[in-house]
C-alpha positions, 0 to 999 in steps of 0.5 A: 201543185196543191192536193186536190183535197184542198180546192174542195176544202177551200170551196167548203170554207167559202159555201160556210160548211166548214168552218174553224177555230184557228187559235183552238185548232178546231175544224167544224162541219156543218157546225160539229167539231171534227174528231175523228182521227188517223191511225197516225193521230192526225185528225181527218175531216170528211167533206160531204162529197166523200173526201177527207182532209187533214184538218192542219191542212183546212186551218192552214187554207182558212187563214193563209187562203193556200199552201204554196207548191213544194211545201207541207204543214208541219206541227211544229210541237210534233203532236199531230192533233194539235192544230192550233194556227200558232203551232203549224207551218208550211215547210219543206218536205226536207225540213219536215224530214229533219224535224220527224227525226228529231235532228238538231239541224232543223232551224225552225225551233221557237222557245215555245216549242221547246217547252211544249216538247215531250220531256221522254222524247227529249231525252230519247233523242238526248241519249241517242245522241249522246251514244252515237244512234240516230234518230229512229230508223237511221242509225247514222249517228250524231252526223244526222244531228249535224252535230259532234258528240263532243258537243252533245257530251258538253250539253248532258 
């Protein structure tokens, strides 16, 4: 069931008071960029009836029209004020899951998000690995990477 934030998104959208960039990943209001952000880093855009939204999820809606039910919007470089269209797409809860915590079994990687990847956060998860450690607050081991530390070991 899509958020009720989104049917008000989409009726800013259509009366024009909201408008965006999809390849800047910008959202406006009343022509002024959105910039305000969470404590989490995601940038949050107040509607005039008080409401707020993400601004992935106004940009998802501006040019895909809607989120389809059971699905998120998932930063795929990870850097959550980044809301260029090209970098956001709509996934499961589940796989955003695996994307956060940086397990190898998440399929959705394109070349282009491995160059835009945080190098410090790439040899995190490389050493966590490699030692055994899971992603942060799991501690299950290279099983959560769905992979063996022999081959971990190989790609060091």
């Amino acid at each position: 069931m899509p958020k009720s934030n989104d049917h008000h998104a989409l009726a800013q959208l259509d009366a024009g008071t909201l408008t965006v960039n999809a390849d800047l990943g910008v959202v406006y209001l009343h022509g002024k960029p959105a910039t305000n952000k969470t404590v989490h880093g995601y940038v949050r855009v107040s509607l005039p009836n008080g409401k707020q939204v993400l601004a992935h999820r106004v940009i998802w809606l501006a040019v895909h029209g809607h989120i389809a039910d059971g699905l998120v919007i998932n930063h795929r470089n990870r850097k959550r004020d980044d809301n260029r269209i090209d970098n956001l797409e709509a996934i499961t809860p589940q796989q955003n899951t695996l994307h956060a915590t940086g397990s190898l079994a998440y399929v959705g990687i394109r070349p282009a998000d491995v160059e835009a990847v945080d190098p410090l956060w790439l040899a995190e998860m490389l050493q966590r690995a490699a030692r055994g450690d899971g992603p942060p607050d799991r501690g299950s081991g290279p099983a959560e990477f769905r992979v063996s530390r022999d081959r971990i070991k190989y790609a060091l």
